[in-house]
C-alpha positions in Angstrom: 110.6 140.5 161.2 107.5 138.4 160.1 106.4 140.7 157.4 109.8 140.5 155.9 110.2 136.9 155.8 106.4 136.6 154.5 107.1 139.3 151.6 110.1 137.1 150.9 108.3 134.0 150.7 105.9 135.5 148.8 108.1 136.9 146.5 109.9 133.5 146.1 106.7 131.8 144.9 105.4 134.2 142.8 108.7 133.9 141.5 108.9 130.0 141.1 105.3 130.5 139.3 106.5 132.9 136.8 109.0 130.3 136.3 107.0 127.6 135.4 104.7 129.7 133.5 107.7 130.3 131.1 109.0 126.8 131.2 105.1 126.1 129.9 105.1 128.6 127.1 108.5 127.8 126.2 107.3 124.1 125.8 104.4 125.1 123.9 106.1 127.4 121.4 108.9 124.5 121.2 106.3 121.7 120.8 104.4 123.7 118.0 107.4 124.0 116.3 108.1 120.4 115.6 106.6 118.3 112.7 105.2 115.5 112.9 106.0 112.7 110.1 105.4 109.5 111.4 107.5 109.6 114.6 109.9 111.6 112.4 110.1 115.3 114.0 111.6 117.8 112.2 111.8 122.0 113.5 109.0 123.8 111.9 112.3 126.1 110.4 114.0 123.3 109.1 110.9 122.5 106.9 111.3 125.4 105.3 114.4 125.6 104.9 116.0 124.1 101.2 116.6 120.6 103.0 112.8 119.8 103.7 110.9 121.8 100.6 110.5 119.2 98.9 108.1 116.7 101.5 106.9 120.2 102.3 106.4 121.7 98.7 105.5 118.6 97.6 102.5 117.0 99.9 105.0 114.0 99.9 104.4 114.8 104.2 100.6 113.3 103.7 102.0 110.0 102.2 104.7 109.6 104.9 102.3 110.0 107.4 99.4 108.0 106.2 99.9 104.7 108.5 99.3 102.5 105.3 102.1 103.5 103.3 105.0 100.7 104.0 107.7 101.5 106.6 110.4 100.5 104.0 109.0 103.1 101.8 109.3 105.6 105.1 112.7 105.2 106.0 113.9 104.7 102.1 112.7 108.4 101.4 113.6 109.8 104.9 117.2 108.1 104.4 116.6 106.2 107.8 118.5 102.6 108.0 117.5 100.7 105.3 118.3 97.2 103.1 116.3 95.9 100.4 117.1 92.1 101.6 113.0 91.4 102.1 112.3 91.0 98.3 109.0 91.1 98.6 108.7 94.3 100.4 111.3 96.1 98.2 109.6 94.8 94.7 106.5 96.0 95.7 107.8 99.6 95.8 108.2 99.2 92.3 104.7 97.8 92.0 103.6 101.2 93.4 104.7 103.4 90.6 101.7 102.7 88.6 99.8 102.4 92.2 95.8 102.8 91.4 96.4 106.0 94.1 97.7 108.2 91.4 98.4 110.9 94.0 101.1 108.3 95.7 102.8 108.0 92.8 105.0 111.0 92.9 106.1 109.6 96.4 106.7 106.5 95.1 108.7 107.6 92.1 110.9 109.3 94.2 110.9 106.7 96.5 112.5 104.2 93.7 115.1 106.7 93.1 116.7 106.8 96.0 116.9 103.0 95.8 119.1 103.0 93.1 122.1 103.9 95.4 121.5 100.5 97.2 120.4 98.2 94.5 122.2 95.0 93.8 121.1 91.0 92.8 117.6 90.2 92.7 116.4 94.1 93.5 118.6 95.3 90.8 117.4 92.9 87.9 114.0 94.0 89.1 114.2 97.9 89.3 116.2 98.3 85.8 113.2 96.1 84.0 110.1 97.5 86.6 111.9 101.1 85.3 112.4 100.4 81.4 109.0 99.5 80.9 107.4 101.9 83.4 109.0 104.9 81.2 108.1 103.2 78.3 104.7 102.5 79.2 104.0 106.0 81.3 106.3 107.9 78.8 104.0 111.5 79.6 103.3 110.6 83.1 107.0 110.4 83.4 108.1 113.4 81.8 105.4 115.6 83.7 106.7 114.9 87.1 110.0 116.9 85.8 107.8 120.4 85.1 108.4 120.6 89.3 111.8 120.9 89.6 111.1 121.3 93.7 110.1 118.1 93.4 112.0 115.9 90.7 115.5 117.4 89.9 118.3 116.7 86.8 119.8 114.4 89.4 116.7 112.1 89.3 116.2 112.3 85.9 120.1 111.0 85.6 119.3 108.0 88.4 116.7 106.5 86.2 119.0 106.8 82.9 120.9 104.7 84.8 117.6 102.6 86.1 116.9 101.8 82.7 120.6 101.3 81.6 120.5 98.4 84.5 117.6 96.4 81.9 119.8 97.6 78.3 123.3 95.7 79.9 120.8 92.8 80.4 118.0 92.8 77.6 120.7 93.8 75.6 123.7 91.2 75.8 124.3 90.1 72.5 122.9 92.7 70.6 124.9 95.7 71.9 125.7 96.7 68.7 122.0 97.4 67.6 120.7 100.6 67.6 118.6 99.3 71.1 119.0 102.5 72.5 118.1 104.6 69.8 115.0 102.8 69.0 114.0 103.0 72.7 114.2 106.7 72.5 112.3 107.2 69.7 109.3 105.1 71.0 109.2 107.7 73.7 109.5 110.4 71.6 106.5 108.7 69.7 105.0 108.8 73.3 105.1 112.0 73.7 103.4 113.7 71.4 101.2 115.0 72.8 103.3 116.5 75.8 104.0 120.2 76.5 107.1 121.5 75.3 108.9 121.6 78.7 107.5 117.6 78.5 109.3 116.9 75.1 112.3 118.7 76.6 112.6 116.3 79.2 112.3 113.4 76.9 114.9 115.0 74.6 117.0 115.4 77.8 116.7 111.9 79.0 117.3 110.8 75.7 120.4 112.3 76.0 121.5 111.4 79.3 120.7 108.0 78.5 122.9 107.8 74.8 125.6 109.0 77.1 125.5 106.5 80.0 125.0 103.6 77.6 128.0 104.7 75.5 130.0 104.8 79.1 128.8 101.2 79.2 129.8 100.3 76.0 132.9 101.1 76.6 134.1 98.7 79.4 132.2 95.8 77.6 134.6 93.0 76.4 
């Protein structure tokens, strides 16, 4: 009767360790699965999956989890709560499109994109002239972040026709039927010289986009 009850306790134990062994290599696989972005975890499967390429693809992952880069930028990007009420901290996201870190600027850039959807008042005025002149004045630098398509799609290259629509309805009042547009496009063009074909495409595209949109505007103008 002893040796039973001794071969089941043993049996028990041995049991309750194999157990715990598997709860700890189960927690271990699971843990090594996670990624780590600044508090932001997402399932190794995820990132790979079409939702998280782009941080992935991109290296945008090394900006969001540098400690310096600004928490509005963070949650702006990873579509966390976020207001653009601090004007300071919001306009200096636009500062940081011509950043001296040229490798944060592909960040950033995308970063101001999806800042359109909540732009309004003081942000707004700032974004559509911060935008005009920044494509104006880093025409090629612009265009090349479009030869990744992972990284900057047709849908961002739409958002900032409409970014630098926001500084033509107000630069513009009074002389909307001037050829302001046009003229802007062709400096660009002039710009661009130099720029690869795929380059000049996206300039010819933007163009495009942005004749469009400003004719839209044009339209519901008094």
């Amino acid at each position: 009767m002893k040796l039973t009850v001794i071969i089941i306790l043993t049996f028990g134990f041995l049991s309750c360790n194999n157990s715990a062994d598997k709860k700890t290599v189960d927690n271990k696989t699971a843990k090594d699965s996670l990624v780590n972005i600044d508090t932001f975890y997402v399932d190794q499967n995820e990132v790979n999956s079409n939702e998280y390429k782009e941080f992935h693809q991109c290296e945008f992952d090394k900006i969001l989890s540098d400690p310096k880069t600004p928490k509005l930028a963070k949650d702006i990007y990873l579509d966390k709560e976020w207001d653009l009420r601090n004007d300071t901290e919001a306009l200096a996201l636009l500062d940081s499109l011509t950043a001296k870190d040229k490798t944060s600027r592909p960040f950033y850039f995308k970063v101001v994109i999806k800042s359109e959807k909540k732009s309004d008042g003081y942000y707004s005025e700032g974004l559509g002239y911060a935008g005009y002149n920044y494509v104006l004045n880093n025409t090629k630098e612009f265009a090349s972040y479009f030869d990744n398509k992972q990284c900057h799609t047709d849908n961002d290259l739409a958002t900032w026709a409409d970014i630098v629509i926001m500084e033509f309805g107000i630069s513009g009042e009074g002389s909307y039927d001037k050829p302001i547009v046009d003229n802007y496009i062709k400096k660009l063009k002039s710009n661009c010289k130099d720029c690869s074909t795929a380059q000049k495409e996206t300039i010819n595209k933007f163009g495009l986009t942005l004749k469009g949109k400003w004719n839209e505007f044009l339209k519901h103008i008094d």
